[in-house]
VORODO-903735 format. One record per atom (N, C-alpha, C, O): residue number from 1; residue in three letters; atom name; x, y, z. Coordinates in Angstrom, 1 decimal. Atoms other than C-alpha are relative to their C-alpha. Example, Ala and Ser with C-alpha at 12.3 -4.5 7.8 and 13.67 -1.06 7.14 Angstrom:
VORODO-903735
{1, 'Ala', 'N', {0.9, -1.2, 0.0}}
{1, 'Ala', 'CA', {12.3, -4.5, 7.8}}
{1, 'Ala', 'C', {0.9, 1.2, 0.0}}
{1, 'Ala', 'O', {1.9, 1.2, 0.7}}
{2, 'Ser', 'N', {-0.9, -1.1, 0.0}}
{2, 'Ser', 'CA', {13.7, -1.1, 7.1}}
{2, 'Ser', 'C', {-0.8, 1.1, 0.8}}
{2, 'Ser', 'O', {-0.3, 2.2, 0.9}}
***
This chain:
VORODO-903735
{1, 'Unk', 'N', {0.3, 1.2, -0.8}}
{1, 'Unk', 'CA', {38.2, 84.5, 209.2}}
{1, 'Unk', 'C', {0.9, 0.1, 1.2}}
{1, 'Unk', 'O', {2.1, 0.2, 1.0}}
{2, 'Unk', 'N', {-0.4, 0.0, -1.1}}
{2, 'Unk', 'CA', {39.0, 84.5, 212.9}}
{2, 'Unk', 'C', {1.3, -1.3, -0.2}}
{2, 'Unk', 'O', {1.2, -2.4, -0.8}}
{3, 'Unk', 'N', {-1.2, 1.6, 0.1}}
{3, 'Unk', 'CA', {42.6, 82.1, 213.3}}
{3, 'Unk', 'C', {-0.7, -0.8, 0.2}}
{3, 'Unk', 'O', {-1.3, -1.5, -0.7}}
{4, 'Unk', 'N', {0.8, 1.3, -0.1}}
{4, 'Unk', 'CA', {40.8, 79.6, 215.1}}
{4, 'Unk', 'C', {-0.5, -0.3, -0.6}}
{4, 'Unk', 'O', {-0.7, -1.4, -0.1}}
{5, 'Unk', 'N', {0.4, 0.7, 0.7}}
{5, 'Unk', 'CA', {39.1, 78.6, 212.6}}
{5, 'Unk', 'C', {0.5, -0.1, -1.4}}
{5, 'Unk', 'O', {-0.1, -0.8, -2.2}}
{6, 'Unk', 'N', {-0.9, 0.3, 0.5}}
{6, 'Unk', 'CA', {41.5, 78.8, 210.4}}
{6, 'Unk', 'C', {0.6, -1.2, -0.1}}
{6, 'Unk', 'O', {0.6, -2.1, -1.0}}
{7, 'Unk', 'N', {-0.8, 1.3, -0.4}}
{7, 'Unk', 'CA', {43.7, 76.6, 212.1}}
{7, 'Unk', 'C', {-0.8, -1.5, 0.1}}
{7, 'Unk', 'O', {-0.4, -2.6, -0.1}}
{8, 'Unk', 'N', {1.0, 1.2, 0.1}}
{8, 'Unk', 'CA', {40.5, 74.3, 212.2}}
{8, 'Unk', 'C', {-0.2, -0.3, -1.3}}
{8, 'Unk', 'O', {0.2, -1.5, -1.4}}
{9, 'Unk', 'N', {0.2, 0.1, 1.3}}
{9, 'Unk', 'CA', {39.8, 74.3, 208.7}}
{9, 'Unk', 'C', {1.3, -1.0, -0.6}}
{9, 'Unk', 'O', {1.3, -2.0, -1.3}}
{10, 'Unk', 'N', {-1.3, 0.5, 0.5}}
{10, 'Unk', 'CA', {43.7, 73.8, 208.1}}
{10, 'Unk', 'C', {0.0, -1.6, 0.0}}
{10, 'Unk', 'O', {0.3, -2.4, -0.9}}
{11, 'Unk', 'N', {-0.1, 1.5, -0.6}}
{11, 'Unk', 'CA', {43.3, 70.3, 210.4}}
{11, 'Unk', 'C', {-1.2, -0.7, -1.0}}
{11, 'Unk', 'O', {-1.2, -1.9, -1.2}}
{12, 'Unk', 'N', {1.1, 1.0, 0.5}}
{12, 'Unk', 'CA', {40.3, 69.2, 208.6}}
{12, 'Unk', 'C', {0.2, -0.3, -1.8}}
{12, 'Unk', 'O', {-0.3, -1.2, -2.5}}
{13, 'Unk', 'N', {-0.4, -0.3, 1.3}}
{13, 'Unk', 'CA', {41.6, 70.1, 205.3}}
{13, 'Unk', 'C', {0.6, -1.4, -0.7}}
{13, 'Unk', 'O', {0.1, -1.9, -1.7}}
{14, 'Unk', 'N', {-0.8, 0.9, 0.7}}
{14, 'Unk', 'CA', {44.2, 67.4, 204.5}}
{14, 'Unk', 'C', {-1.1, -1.7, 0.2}}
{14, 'Unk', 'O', {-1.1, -2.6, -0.6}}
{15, 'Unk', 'N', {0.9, 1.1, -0.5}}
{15, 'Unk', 'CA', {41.5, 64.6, 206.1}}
{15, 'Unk', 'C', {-1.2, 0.1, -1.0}}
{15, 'Unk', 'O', {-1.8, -0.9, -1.3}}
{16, 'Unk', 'N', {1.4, -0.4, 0.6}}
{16, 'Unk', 'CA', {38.6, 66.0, 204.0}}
{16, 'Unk', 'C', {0.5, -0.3, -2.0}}
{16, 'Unk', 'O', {-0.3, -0.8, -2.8}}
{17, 'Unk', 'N', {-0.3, 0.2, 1.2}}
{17, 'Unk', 'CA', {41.2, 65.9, 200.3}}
{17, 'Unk', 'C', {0.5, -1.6, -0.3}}
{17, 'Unk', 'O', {0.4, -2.2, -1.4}}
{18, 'Unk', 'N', {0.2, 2.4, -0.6}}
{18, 'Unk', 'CA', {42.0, 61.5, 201.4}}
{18, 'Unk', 'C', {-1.2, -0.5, -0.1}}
{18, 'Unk', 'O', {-1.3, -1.7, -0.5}}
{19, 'Unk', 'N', {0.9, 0.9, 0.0}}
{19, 'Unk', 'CA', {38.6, 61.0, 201.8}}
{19, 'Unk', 'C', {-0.8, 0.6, -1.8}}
{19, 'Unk', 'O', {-1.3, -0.3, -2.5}}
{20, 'Unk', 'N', {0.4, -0.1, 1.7}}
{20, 'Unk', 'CA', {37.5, 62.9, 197.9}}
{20, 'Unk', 'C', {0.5, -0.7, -0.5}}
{20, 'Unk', 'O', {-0.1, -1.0, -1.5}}
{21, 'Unk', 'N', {-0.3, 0.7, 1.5}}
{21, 'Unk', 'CA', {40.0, 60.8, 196.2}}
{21, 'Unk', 'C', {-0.9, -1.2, -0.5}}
{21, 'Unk', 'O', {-1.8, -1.5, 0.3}}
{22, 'Unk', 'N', {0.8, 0.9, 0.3}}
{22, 'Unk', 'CA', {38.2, 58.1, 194.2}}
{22, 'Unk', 'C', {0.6, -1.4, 0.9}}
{22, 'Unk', 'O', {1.7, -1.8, 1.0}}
{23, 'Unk', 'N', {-0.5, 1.4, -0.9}}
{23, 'Unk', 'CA', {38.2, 54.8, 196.5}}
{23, 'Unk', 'C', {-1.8, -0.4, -0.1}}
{23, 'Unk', 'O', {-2.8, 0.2, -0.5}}
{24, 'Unk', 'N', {1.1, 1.4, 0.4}}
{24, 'Unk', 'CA', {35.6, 51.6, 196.7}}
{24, 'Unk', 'C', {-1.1, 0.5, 1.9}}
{24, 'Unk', 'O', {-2.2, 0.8, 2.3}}
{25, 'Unk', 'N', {0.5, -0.2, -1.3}}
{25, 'Unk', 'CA', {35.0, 52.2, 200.4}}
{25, 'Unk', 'C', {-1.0, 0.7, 0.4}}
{25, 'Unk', 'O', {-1.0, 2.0, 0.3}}
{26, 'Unk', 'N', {0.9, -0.9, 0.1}}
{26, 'Unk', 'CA', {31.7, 53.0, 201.4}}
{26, 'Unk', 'C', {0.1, 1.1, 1.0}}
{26, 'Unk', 'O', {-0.3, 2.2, 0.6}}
{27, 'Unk', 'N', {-0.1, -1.4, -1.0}}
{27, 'Unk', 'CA', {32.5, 55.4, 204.6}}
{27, 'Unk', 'C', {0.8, 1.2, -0.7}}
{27, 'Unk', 'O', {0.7, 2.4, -0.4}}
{28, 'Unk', 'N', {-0.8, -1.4, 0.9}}
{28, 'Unk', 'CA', {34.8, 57.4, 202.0}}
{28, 'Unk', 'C', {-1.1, 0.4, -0.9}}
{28, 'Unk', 'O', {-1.2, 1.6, -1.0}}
{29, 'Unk', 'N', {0.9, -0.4, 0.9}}
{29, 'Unk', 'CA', {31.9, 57.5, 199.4}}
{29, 'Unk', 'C', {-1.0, 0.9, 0.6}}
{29, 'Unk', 'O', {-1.4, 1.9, 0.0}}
{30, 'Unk', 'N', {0.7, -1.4, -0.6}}
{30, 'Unk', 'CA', {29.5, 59.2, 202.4}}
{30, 'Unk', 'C', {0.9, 1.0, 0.4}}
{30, 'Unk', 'O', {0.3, 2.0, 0.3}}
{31, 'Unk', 'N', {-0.7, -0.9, 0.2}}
{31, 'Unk', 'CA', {32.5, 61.4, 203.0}}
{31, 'Unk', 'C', {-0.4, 0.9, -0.7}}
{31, 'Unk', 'O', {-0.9, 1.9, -0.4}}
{32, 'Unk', 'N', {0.1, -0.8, 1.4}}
{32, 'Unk', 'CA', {32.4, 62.5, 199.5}}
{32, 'Unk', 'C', {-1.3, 0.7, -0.1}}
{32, 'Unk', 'O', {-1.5, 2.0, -0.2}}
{33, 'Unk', 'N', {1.5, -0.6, 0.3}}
{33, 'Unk', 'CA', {28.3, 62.7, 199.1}}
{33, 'Unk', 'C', {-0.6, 1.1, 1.4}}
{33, 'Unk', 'O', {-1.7, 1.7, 1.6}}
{34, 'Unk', 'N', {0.8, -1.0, -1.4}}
{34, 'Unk', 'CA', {28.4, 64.8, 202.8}}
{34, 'Unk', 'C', {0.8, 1.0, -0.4}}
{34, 'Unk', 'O', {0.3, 2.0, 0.1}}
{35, 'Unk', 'N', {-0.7, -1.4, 0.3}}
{35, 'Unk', 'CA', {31.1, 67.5, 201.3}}
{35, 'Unk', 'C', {-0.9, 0.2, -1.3}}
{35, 'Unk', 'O', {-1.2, 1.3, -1.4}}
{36, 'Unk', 'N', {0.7, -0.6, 0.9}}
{36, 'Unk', 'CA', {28.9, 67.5, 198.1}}
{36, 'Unk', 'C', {-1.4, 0.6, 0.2}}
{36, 'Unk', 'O', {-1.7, 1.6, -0.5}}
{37, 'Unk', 'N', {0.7, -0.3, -0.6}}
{37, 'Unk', 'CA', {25.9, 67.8, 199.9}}
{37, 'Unk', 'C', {-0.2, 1.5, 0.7}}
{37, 'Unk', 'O', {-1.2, 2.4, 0.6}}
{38, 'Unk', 'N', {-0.5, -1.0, -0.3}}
{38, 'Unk', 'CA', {27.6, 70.3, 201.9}}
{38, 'Unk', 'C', {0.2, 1.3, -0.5}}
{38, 'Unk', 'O', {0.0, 2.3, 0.2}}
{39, 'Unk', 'N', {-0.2, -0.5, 0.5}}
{39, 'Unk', 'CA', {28.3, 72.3, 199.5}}
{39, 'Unk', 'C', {-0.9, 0.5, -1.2}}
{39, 'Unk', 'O', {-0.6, 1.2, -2.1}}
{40, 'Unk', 'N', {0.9, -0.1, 0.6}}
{40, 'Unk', 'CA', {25.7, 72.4, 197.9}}
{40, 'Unk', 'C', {-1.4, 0.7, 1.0}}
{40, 'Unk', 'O', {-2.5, 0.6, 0.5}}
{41, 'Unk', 'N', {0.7, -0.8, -0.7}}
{41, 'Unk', 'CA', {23.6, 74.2, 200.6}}
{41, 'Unk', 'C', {0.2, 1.8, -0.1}}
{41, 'Unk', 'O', {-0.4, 2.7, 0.4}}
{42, 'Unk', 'N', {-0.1, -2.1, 0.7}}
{42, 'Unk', 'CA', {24.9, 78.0, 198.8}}
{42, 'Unk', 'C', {-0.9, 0.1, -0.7}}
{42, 'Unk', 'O', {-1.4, 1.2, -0.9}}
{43, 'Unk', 'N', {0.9, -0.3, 1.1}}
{43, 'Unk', 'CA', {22.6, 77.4, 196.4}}
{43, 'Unk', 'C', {-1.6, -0.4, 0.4}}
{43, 'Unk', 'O', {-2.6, -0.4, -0.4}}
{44, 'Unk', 'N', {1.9, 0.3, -0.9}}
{44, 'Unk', 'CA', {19.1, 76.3, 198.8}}
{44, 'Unk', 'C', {0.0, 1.2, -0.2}}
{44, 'Unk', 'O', {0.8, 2.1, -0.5}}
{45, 'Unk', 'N', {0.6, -1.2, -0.5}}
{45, 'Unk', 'CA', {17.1, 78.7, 199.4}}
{45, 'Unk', 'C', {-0.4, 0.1, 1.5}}
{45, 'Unk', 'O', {-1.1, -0.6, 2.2}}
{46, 'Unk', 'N', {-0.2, -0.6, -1.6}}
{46, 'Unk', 'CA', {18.0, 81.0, 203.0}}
{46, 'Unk', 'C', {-1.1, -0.9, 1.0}}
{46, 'Unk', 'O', {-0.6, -1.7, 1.9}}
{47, 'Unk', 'N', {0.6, 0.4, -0.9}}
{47, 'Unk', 'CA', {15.0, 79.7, 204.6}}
{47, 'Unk', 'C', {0.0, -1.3, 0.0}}
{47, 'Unk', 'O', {-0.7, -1.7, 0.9}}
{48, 'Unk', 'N', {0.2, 1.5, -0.2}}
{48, 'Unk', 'CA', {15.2, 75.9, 204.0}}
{48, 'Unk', 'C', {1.8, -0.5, 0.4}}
{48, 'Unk', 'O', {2.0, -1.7, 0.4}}
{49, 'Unk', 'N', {-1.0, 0.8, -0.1}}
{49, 'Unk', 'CA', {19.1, 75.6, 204.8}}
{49, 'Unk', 'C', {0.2, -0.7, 1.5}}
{49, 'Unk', 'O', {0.4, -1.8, 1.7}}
{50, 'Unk', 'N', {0.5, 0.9, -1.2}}
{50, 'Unk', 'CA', {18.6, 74.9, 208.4}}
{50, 'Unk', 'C', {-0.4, -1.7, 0.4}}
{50, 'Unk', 'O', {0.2, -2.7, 0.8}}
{51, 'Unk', 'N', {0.1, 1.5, 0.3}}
{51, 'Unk', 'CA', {16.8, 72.0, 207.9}}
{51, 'Unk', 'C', {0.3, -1.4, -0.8}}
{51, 'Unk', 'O', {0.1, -2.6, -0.5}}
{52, 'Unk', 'N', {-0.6, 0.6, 0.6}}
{52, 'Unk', 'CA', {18.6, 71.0, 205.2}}
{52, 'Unk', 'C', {1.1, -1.3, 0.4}}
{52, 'Unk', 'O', {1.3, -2.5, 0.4}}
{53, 'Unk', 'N', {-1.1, 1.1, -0.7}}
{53, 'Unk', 'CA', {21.6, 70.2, 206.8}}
{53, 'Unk', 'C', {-0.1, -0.5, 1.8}}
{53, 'Unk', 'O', {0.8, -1.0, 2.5}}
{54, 'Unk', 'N', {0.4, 0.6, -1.2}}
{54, 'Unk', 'CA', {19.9, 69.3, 210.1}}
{54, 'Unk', 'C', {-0.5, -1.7, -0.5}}
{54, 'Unk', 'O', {-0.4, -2.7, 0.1}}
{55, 'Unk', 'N', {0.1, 1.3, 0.7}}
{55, 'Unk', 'CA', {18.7, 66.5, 207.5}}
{55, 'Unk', 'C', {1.7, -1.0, -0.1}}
{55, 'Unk', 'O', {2.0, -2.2, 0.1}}
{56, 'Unk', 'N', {-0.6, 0.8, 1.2}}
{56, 'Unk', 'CA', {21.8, 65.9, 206.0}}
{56, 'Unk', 'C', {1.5, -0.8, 1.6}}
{56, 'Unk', 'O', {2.2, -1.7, 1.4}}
{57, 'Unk', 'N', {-0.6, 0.2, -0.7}}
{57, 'Unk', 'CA', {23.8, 65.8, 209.7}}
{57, 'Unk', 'C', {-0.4, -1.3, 0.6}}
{57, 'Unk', 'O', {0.4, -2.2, 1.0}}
{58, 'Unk', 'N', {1.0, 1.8, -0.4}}
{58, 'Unk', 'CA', {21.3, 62.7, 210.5}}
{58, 'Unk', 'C', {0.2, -1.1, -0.7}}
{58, 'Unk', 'O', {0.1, -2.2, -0.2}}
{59, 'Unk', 'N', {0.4, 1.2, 1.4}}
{59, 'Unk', 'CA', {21.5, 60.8, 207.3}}
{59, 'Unk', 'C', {1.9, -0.2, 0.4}}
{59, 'Unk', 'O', {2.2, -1.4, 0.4}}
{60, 'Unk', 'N', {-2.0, 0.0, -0.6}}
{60, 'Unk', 'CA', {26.1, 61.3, 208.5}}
{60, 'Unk', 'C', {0.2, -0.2, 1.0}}
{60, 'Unk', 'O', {1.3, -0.9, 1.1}}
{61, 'Unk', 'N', {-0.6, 0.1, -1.1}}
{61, 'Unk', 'CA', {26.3, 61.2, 211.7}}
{61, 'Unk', 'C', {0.6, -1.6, 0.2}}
{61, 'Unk', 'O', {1.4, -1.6, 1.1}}
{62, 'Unk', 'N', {-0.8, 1.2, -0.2}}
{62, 'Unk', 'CA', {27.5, 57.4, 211.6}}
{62, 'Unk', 'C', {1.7, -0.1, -0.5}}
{62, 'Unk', 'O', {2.6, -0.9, -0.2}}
{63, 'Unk', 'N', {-1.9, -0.3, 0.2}}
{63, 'Unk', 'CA', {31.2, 58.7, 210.3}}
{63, 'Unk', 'C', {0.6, 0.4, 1.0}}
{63, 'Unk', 'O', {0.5, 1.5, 1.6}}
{64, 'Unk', 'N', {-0.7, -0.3, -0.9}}
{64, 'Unk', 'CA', {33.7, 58.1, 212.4}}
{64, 'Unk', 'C', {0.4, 1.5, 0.1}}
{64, 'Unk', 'O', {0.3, 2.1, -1.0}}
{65, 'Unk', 'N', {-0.4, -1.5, 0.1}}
{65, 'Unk', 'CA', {35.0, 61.8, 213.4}}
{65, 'Unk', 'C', {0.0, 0.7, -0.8}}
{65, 'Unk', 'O', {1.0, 1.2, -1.4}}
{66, 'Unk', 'N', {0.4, -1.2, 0.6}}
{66, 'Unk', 'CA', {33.0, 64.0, 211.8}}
{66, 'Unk', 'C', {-0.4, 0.7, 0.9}}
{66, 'Unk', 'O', {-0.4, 1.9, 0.5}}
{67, 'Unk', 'N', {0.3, -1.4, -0.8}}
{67, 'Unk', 'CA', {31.9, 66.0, 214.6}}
{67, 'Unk', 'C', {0.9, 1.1, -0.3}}
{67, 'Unk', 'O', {0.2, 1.9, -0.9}}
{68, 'Unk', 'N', {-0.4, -0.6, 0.0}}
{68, 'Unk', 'CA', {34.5, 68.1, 214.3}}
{68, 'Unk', 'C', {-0.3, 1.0, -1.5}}
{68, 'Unk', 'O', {-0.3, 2.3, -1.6}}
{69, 'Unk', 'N', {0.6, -0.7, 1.5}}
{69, 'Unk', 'CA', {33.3, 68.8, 210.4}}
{69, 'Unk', 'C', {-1.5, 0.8, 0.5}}
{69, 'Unk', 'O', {-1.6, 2.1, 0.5}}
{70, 'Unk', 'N', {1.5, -0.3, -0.3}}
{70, 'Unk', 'CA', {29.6, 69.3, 211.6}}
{70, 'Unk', 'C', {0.3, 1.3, 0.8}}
{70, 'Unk', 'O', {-0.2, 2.3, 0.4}}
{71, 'Unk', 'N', {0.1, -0.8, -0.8}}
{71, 'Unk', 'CA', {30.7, 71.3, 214.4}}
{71, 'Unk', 'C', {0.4, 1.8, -0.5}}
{71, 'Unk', 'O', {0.1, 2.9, -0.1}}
{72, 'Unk', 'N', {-0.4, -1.1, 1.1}}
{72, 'Unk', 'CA', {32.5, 73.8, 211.7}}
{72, 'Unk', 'C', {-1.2, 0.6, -0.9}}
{72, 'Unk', 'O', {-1.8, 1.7, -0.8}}
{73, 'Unk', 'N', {1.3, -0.6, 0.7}}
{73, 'Unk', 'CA', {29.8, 74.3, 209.5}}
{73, 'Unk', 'C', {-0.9, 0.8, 0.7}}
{73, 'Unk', 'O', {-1.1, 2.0, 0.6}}
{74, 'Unk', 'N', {0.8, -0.8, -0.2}}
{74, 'Unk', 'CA', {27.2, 74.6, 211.7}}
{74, 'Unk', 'C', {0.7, 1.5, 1.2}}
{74, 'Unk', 'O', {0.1, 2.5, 1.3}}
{75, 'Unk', 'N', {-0.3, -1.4, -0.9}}
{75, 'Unk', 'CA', {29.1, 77.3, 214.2}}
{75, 'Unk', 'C', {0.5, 1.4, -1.5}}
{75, 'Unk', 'O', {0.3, 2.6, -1.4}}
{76, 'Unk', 'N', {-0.3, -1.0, 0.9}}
{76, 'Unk', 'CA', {30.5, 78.9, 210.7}}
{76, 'Unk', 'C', {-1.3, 0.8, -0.5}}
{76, 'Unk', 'O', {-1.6, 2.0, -0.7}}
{77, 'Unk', 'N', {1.1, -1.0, 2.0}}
{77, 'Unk', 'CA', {27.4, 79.3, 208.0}}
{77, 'Unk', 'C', {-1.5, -0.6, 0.9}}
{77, 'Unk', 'O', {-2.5, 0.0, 0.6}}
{78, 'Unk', 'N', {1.3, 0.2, -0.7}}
{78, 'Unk', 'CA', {24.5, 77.7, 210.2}}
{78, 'Unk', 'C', {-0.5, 0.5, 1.0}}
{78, 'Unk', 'O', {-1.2, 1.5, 0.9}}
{79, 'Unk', 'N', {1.0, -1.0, -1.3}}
{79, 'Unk', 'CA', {23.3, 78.8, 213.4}}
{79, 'Unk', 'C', {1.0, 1.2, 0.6}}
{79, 'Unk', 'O', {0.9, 2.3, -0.1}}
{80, 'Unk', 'N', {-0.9, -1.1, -0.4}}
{80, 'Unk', 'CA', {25.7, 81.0, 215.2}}
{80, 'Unk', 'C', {0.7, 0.6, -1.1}}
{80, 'Unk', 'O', {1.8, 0.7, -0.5}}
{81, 'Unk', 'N', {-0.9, 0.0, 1.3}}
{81, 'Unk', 'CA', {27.5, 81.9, 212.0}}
{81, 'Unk', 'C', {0.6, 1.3, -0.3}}
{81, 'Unk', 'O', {-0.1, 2.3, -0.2}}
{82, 'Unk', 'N', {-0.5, -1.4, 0.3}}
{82, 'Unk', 'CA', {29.7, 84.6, 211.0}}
{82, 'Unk', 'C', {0.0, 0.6, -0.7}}
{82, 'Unk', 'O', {0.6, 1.7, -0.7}}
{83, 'Unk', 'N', {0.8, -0.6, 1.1}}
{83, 'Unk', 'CA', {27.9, 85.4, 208.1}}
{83, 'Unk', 'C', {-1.3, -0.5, -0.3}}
{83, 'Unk', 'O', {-1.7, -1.6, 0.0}}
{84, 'Unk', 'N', {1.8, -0.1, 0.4}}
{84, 'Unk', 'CA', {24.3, 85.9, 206.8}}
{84, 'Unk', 'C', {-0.1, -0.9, -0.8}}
{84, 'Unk', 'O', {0.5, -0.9, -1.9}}
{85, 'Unk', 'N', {0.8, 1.2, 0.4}}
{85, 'Unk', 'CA', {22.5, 82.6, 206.0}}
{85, 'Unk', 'C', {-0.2, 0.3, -2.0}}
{85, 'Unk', 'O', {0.0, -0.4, -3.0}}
{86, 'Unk', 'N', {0.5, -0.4, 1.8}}
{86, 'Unk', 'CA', {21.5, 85.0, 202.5}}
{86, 'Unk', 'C', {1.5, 0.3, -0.5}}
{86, 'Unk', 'O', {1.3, 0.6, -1.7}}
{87, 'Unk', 'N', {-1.0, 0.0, 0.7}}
{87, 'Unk', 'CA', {25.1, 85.3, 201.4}}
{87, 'Unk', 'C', {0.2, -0.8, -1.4}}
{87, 'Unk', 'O', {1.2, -0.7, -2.0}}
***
């Protein structure tokens, strides 16, 4: 993995394990259901993940500063990505 994104990952890292803990709050709870979500796009199938998380960036985008999350994914494992979609 290139540093820069590294160092991005690092920054997003400690913000991303605050918003999993268990809490009442609903912007923490789409947190939680957009990393499980998220992560749960290894196991689509190659040709539907595209739209998958073009769904799932729609149904999120009302969380305060998550661009920078969205912007990681999709430059990592979505469109431009530094590895094959079939991984």
């Amino acid at each position: 993995m290139p540093l820069s994104q590294w160092k991005r990952q690092k920054q997003l890292s400690p913000r991303l394990k605050d918003c999993l803990s268990a809490h009442d709050d609903p912007n923490e709870i789409d947190i939680r259901n957009l990393y499980k979500k998220t992560a749960a796009l290894a196991f689509m199938p190659p040709t539907a993940v595209k739209d998958l998380w073009s769904q799932t960036t729609d149904e999120y985008d009302t969380i305060n500063g998550i661009s920078p999350f969205f912007d990681y994914v999709t430059e990592t494992w979505i469109e431009d990505s530094l590895f094959d979609i079939s991984l």
